[in-house]
C-alpha positions as CSV (number, residue, x, y, z in Angstrom):
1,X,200.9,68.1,18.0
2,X,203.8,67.4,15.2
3,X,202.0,63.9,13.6
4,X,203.2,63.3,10.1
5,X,200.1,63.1,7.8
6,X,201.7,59.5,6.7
7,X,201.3,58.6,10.6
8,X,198.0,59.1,10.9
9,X,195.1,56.3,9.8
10,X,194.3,57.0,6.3
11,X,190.6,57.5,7.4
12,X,192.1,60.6,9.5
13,X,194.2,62.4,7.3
14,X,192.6,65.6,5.7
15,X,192.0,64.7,2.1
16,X,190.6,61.3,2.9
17,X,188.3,63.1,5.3
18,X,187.0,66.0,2.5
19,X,186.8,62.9,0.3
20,X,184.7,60.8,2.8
21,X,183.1,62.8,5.0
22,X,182.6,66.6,3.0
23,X,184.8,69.3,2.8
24,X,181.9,71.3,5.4
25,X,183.2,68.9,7.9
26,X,186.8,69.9,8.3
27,X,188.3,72.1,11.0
28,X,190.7,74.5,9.9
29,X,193.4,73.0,10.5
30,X,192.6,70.2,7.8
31,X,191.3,72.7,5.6
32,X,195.3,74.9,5.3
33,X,196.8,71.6,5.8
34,X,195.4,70.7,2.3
35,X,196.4,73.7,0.8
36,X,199.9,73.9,2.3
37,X,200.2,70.1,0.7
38,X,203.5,69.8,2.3
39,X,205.0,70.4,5.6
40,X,209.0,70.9,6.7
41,X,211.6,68.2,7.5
42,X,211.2,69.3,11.0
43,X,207.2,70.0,10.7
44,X,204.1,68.0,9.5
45,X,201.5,70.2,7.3
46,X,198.9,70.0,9.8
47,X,201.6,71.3,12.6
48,X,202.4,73.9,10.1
49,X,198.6,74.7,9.8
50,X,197.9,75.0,13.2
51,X,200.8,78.1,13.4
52,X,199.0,79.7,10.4
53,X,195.8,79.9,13.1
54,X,197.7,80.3,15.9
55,X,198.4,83.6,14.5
56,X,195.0,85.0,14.0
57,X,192.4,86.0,17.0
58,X,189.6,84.2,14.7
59,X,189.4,82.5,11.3
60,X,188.3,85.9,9.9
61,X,191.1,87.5,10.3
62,X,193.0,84.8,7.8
63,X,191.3,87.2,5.0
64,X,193.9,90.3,6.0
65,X,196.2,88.4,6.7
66,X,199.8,89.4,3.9
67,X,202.5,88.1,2.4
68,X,205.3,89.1,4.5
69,X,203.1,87.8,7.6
70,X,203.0,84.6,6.4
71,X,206.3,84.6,5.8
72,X,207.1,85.3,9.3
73,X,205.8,81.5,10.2
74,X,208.4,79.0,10.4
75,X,207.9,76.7,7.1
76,X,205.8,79.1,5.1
77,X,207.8,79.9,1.7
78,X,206.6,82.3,-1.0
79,X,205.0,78.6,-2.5
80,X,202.8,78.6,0.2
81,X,202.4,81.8,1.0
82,X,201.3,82.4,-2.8
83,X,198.6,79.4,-2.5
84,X,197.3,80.4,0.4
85,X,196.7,83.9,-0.5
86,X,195.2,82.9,-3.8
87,X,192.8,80.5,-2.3
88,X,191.9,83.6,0.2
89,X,191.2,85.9,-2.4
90,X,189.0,83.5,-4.2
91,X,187.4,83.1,-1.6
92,X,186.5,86.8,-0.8
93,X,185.6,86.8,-4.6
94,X,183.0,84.8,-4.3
95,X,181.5,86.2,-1.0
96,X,181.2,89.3,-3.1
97,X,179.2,88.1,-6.1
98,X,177.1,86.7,-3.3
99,X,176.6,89.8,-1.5
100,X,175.9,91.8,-5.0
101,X,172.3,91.0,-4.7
102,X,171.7,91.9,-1.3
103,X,169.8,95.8,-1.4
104,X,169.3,95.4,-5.1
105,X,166.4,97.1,-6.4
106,X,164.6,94.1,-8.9
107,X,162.8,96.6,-11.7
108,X,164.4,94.2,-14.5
109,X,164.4,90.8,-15.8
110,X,167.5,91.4,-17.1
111,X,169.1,92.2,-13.1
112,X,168.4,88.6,-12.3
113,X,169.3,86.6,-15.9
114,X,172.7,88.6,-15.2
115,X,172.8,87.2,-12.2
116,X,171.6,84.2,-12.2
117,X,173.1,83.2,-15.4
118,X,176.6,82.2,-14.2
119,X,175.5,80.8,-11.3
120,X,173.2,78.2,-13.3
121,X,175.5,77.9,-16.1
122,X,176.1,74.1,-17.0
123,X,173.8,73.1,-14.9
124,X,172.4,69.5,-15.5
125,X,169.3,69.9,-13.5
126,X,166.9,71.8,-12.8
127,X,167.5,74.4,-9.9
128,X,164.7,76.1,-8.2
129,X,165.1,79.8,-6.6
130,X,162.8,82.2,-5.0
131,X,164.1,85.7,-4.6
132,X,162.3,87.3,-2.1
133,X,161.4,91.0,-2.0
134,X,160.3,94.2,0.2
135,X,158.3,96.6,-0.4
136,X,160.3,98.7,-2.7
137,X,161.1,95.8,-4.5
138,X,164.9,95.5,-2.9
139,X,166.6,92.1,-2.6
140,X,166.1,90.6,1.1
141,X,167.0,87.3,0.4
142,X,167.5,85.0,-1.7
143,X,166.8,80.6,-1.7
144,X,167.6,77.9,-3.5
145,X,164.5,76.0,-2.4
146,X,164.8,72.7,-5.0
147,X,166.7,70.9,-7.2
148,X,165.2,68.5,-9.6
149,X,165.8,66.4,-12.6
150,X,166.9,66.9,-15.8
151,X,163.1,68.2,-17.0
152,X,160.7,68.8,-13.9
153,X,161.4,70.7,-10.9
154,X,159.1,69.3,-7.5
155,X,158.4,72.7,-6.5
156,X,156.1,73.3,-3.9
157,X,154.5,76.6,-3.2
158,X,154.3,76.1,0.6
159,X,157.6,76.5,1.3
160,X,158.0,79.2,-1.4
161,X,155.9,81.4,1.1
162,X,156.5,80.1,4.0
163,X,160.1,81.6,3.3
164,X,158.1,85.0,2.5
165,X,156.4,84.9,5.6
166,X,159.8,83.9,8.0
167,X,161.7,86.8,6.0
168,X,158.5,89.4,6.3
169,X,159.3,89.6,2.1
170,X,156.5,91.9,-0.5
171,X,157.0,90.2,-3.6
172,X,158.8,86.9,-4.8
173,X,160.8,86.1,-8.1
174,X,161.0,82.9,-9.1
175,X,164.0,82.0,-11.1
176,X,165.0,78.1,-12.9
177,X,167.6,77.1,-15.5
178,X,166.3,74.8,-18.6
179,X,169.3,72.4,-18.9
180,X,168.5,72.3,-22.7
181,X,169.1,76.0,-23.7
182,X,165.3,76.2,-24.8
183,X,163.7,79.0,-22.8
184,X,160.7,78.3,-23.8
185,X,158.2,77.4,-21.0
186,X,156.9,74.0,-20.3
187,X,153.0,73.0,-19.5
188,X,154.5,72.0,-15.8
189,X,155.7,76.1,-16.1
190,X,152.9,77.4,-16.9
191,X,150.6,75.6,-14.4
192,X,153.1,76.5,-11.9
193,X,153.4,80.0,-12.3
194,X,149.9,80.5,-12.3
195,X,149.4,78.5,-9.1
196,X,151.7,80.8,-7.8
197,X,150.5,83.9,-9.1
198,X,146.5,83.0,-7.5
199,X,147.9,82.0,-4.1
200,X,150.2,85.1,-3.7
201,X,147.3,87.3,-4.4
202,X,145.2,85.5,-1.8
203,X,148.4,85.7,0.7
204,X,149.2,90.0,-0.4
205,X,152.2,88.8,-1.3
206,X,153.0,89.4,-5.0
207,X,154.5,86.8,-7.6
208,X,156.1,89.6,-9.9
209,X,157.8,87.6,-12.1
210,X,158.9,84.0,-12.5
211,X,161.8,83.5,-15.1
212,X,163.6,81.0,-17.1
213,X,166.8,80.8,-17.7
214,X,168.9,79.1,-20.7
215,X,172.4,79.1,-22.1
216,X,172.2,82.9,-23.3
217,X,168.8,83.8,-22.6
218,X,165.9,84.6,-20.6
219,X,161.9,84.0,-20.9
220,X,160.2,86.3,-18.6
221,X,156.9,85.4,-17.5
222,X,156.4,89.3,-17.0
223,X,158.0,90.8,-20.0
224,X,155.4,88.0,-21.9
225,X,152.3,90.5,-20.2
226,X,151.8,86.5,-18.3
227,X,152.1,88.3,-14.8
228,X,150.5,91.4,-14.4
């Protein structure tokens, strides 16, 4: 249907809706129409949107999609062809760094800090992850399982292993930022490592290491000879 984004209620059109309502909450349609910006004298963005996806069996196939394709829709220019290829490739960017970890053998602290490290970079709170392991210490899975305040993390180790025990995982690393930089590990750390370490050996499933993360650095509770 060709409705002009300035027809429609302002609750209804696509950027008040990511606004309002989350960007997880737009079809696909609104999602394009946002990047497109603009449609055609002839077209309204969303219209124009709905022939980008008309094209494609699925939405998965937007990520082969090229830039004399897009050209071949009526109102797609090299502007928006460019945008929308960008915002594609970005996209498949960051599905990749994703995926990296999935199969990795953990053997290092390091492996995780250069991991981890851009993902909690600038951080402001604290953010809680359990990386859980098989056997030969390869990456199943990885969860961010809390976020907490600026100094104190509400972790609780039941759903740590419960996670273990729905995934079938060996061993867990535990990984958090220090907003502050210092990596230096807090009473509330300590305690919690420990906990950690006592109730994986009664549950056979390993705590092999749990490591802090700052702006440039690392404090593994492993490397310190804390986890055995």
């Amino acid at each position: 249907m060709n409705v002009r984004i300035k027809d429609l209620p302002v609750a209804e059109r696509p950027r008040e809706r990511l606004i309002n309502s989350g960007v997880e909450n737009l079809s696909n349609e609104e999602i394009l129409a946002i990047l497109l910006k603009t449609g055609t004298k002839d077209t309204s963005v969303k219209f124009l949107a709905s022939l980008v996806l008309s094209k494609l069996n699925n939405i998965g196939d937007l990520q082969n999609i090229n830039y004399n394709q897009l050209l071949k829709v009526k109102g797609i220019g090299p502007s928006k062809a460019t945008v929308l290829l960008a915002a594609i490739e970005l996209g498949k960017r960051i599905n990749n760094q994703q995926s990296i970890i999935q199969n990795l053998k953990v053997d290092n602290p390091k492996i995780i800090f250069d991991y981890y490290k851009p993902i909690l970079k600038n951080k402001k709170q604290e953010h809680f992850y359990a990386v859980y392991l098989d056997n030969q210490k390869k990456v199943i899975d990885q969860k961010l399982l809390f976020i907490g305040t600026i100094n104190k993390s509400l972790v609780h180790p039941q759903n740590i292993f419960k996670e273990a025990y729905l995934l079938d995982a060996s061993a867990i690393v535990c990984i958090h930022n220090h907003p502050s930089g210092n990596v230096v590990p807090s009473l509330e750390d300590n305690r919690l490592t420990n906990s950690l370490v006592e109730i994986g050996n009664l549950l056979g499933i390993k705590i092999v290491d749990h490591i802090i993360i700052g702006d440039d650095k690392y404090y593994s509770f492993f490397e310190s000879g804390e986890i055995l």
